[in-house]
N, C-alpha and C positions, 0 to 999 in steps of 0.2 A: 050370744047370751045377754040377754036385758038385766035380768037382775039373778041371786040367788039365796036360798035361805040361810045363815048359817046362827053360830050362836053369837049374845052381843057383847058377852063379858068372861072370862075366867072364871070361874067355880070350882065348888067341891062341897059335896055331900055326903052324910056316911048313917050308917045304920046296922044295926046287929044282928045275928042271926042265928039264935044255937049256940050261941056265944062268939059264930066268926064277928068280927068285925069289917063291916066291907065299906070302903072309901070310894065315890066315884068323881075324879077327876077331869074337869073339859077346857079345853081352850082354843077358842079361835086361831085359826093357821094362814098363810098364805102360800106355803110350800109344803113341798113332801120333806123339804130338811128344814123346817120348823117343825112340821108334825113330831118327826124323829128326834128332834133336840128335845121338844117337849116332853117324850115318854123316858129318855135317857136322863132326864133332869126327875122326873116323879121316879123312876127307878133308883135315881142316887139320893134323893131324899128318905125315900122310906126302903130303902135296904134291908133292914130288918124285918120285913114284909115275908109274909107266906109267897103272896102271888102277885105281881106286878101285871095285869093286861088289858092290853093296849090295843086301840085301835083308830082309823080314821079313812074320811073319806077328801081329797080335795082334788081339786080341779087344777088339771097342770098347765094346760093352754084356756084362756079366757074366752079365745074366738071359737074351742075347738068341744066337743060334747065328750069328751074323755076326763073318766073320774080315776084317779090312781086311791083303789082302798088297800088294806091292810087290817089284818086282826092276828093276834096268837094267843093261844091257851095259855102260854106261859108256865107251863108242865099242869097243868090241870088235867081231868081226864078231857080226851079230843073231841071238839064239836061244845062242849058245857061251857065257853067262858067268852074265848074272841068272838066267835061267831054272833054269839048273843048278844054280845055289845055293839058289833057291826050294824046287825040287824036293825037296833031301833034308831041309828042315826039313818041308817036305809028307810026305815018306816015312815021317817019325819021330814026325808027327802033334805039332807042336811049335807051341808057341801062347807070344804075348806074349814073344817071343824076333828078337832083331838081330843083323845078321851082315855083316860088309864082308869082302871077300878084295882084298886089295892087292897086285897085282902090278907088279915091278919088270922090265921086258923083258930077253933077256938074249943077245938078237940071232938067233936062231934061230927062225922061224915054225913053230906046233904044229899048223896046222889046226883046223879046227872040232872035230874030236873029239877030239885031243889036251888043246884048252882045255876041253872039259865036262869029259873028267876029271880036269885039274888044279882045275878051279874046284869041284868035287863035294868032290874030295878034301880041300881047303882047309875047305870047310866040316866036313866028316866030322873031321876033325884039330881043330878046333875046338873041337865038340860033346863032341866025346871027353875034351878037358882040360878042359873047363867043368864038365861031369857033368850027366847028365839026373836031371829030380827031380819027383814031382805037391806039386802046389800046392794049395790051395784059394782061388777068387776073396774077397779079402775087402773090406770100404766102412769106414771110418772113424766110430766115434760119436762124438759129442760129448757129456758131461756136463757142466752147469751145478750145483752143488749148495749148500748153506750147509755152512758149518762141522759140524752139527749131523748132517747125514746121513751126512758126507764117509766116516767109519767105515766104515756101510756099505754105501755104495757101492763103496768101495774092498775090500772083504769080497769084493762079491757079482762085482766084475770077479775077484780071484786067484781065487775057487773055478771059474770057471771057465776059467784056464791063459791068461790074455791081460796080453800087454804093455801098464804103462800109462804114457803119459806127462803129468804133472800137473806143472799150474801155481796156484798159494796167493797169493790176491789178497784183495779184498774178501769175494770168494767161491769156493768152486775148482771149477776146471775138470780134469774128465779128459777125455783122446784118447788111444779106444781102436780096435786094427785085429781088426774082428769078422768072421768067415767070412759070406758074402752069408744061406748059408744059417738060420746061428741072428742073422742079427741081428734080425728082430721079436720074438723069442721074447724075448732079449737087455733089449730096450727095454721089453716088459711085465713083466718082472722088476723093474728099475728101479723102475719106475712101482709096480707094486706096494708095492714097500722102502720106499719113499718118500712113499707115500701121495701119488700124481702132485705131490710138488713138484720133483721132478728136473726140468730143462729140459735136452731131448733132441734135438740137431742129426742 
């Protein structure tokens, strides 16, 4: 996988309806237990909520074309709420991205199709203040180096545009976040520069 769409920021929008008030919340993810932290975190913020639901789509292997989704009604009537909001992150082809719409009831019953478009809508109001953006899947290297090489290795990560975060101990360490795609290439550079004394996580 070369790159994916997901969303580029954190949001939340909300809007009224009948008097419900519906909130739809998103946030970027990189796992299924970020996804889950994230709806367990808008669930305990708005507890005093009608309906808390939740859904997401991410990708659990980077190399691999399997999406792990999730939606629930969250006792809504079945089919009116998760699915709804699964759907238009499906629509927009949107990957490693979490989304809650919290609604506040507001005494007035919408029906089943009333609730898919307020719960659609929520999400779409969402996505929209977030901003859609392609990513590239990237893995984490680890660099071990001495003193002696650290130059450069640290040369050979700027030239090619990667943030580094480095720790100076006995010996240092860089952690660097490499696209899935060039990281071998990446790692034989290294080894190269370094005449393999680089130790390479």
């Amino acid at each position: 996988m070369d790159s994916y769409t997901t969303v580029a920021e954190a949001a939340t929008a909300s809007f009224e309806v009948q008097g419900s008030e519906f909130l739809g919340h998103v946030r970027p993810v990189e796992s299924v237990a970020a996804a889950e932290d994230f709806v367990d975190e808008v669930r305990e913020t708005y507890a005093d909520a009608t309906h808390n639901v939740p859904a997401y789509r991410v990708r659990t292997d980077p190399d691999a074309d399997f999406l792990r989704e999730y939606s629930s009604d969250d006792g809504e009537p079945s089919g009116s709420a998760g699915k709804p909001a699964l759907s238009v992150l499906q629509g927009q082809e949107l990957e490693n991205v979490a989304v809650v719409v919290t609604r506040y009831y507001g005494g007035t019953n919408l029906g089943v199709g009333g609730l898919v478009r307020a719960y659609s809508q929520a999400v779409k109001d969402a996505l929209e203040a977030a901003g859609v953006v392609e990513r590239r899947p990237h893995e984490r290297v680890v660099i071990g180096v001495d003193y002696d090489d650290s130059g450069t290795v640290r040369a050979i990560i700027k030239s090619e545009g990667y943030d580094i975060d480095a720790e100076y101990a006995e010996a240092v360490t860089f952690a660097v976040d490499v696209p899935v795609a060039e990281a071998d290439a990446f790692r034989d550079r290294l080894r190269s520069a370094t005449s393999g004394r680089a130790n390479l996580d």
